[in-house]
C-alpha positions in Angstrom: 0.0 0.0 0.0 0.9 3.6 -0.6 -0.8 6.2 1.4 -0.4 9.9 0.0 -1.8 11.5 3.0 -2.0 10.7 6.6 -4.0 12.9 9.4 -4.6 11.2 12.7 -6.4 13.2 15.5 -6.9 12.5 19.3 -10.9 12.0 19.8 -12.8 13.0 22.8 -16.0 12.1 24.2 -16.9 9.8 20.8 -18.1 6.3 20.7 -18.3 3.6 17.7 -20.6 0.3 16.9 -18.4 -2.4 16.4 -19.5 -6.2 16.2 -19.4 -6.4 19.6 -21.5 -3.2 20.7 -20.7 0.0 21.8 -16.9 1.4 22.6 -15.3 4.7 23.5 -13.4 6.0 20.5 -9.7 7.5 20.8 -7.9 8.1 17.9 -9.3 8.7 14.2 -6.9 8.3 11.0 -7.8 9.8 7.5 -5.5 9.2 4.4 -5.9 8.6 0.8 -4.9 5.2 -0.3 -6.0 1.8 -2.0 -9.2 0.5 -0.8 -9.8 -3.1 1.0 -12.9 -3.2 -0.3 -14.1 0.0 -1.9 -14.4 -1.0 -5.8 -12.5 2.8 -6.2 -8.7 2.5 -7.2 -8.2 5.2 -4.6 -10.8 6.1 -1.7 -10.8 8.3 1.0 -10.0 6.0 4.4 -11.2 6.8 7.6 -10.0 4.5 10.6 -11.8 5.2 14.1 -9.7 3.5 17.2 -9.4 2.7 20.6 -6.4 0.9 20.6 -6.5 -0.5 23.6 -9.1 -2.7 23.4 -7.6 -4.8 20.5 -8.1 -4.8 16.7 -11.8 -5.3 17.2 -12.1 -1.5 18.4 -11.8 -0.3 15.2 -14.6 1.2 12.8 -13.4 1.5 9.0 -14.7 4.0 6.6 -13.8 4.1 2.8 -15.4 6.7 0.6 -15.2 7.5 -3.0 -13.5 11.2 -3.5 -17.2 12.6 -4.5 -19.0 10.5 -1.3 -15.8 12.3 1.1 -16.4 15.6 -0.2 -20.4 15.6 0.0 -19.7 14.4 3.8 -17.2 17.1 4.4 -19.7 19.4 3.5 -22.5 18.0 5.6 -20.2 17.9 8.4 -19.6 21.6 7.9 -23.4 22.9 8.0 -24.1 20.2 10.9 -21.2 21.4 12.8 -22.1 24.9 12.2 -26.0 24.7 13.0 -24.6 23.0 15.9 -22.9 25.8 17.5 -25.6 27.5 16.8 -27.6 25.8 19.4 
């Protein structure tokens, strides 16, 4: 694998569904790399984490460029009508 671009951010206060239920989140990784499963050659790849609760604490997220974008932007006005409130 080649990943062109790696953020990773501390999370606070976030939780994720994972086969076994509920689990506090931690850490969150976006890059841009090959997909596992995405039919894309390239895909937007978000990992959320809590690494100490083993590889089963992990939520995996891989979106076409056009799907990341069009959630970037609905993050933005949620966020924003968030603070709002």
């Amino acid at each position: 694998m080649c990943t062109y671009s790696t953020e990773k951010l501390a999370l606070a206060k976030s939780s994720g569904k994972g086969p076994d239920g509920w689990f506090p989140l931690e850490t969150a990784t976006v890059y841009y790399d090959h997909p596992v499963h995405a039919p894309d050659e390239h895909t937007v790849n978000i990992d959320f984490l809590n690494p100490g609760r083993g590889p089963g604490a992990r939520v995996a997220v891989e979106l076409s460029l056009d799907s990341a974008k069009e959630l970037l932007a609905a993050l933005a006005v949620t966020v924003e009508r968030a603070a709002e409130h």
